[in-house]
C-alpha positions in Angstrom: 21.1 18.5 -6.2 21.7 14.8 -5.4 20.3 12.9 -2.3 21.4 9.9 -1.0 18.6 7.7 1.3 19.8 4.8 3.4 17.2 2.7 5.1 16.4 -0.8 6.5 13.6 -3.0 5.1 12.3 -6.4 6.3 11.1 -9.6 4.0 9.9 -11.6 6.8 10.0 -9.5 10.0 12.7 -11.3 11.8 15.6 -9.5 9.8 17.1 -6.4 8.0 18.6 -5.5 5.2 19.3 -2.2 3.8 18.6 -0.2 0.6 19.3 3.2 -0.9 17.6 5.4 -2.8 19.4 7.9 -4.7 17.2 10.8 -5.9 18.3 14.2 -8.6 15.7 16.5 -7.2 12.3 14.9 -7.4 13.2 12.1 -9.9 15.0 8.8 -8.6 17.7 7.3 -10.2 18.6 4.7 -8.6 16.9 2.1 -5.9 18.9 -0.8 -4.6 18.1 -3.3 -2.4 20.5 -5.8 -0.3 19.8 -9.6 -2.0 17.3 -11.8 -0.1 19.4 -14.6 1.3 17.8 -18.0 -0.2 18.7 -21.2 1.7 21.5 -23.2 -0.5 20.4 -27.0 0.8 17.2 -29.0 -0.6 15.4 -28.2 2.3 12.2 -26.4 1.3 12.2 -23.0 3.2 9.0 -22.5 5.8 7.3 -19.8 4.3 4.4 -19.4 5.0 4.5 -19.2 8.5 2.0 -15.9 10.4 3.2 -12.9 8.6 2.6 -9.3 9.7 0.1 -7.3 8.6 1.4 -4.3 6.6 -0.9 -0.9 6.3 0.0 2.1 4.3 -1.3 5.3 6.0 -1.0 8.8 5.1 2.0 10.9 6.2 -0.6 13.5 7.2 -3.0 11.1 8.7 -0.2 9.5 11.0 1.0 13.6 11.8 -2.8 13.7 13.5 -2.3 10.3 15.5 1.1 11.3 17.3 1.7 14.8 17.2 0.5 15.9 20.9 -0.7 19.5 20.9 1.5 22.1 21.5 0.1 25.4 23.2 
């Protein structure tokens, strides 16, 4: 069985792009990712400006934090 993801991911915060993942059962195949525009003038491009702090939590860890309880 084939399965075709489509999502949105972020270089800098401010904008999206998309990407798909396409998976045969548990194995991917294929991951691609919309281009990263690059300014086309001499103009250095401001970088480095405050960038957002990324965390990488458990799936089950983040179940716990916002799953309210159910009777």
């Amino acid at each position: 069985m084939a399965r075709v993801y489509n999502f949105e991911f972020t270089v800098t915060g401010e904008t999206r792009h998309n990407g798909t993942i396409t998976q045969f059962g548990a194995h991917s195949a294929q991951i691609e990712l919309a281009p990263y525009p690059m300014p086309f003038d001499d103009t250095p491009a401001v970088v480095d400006v405050v960038r957002p702090r990324a965390e990488v939590i458990e799936l089950s860890q983040w179940r716990q934090e916002h799953t309210k309880w159910r009777p």
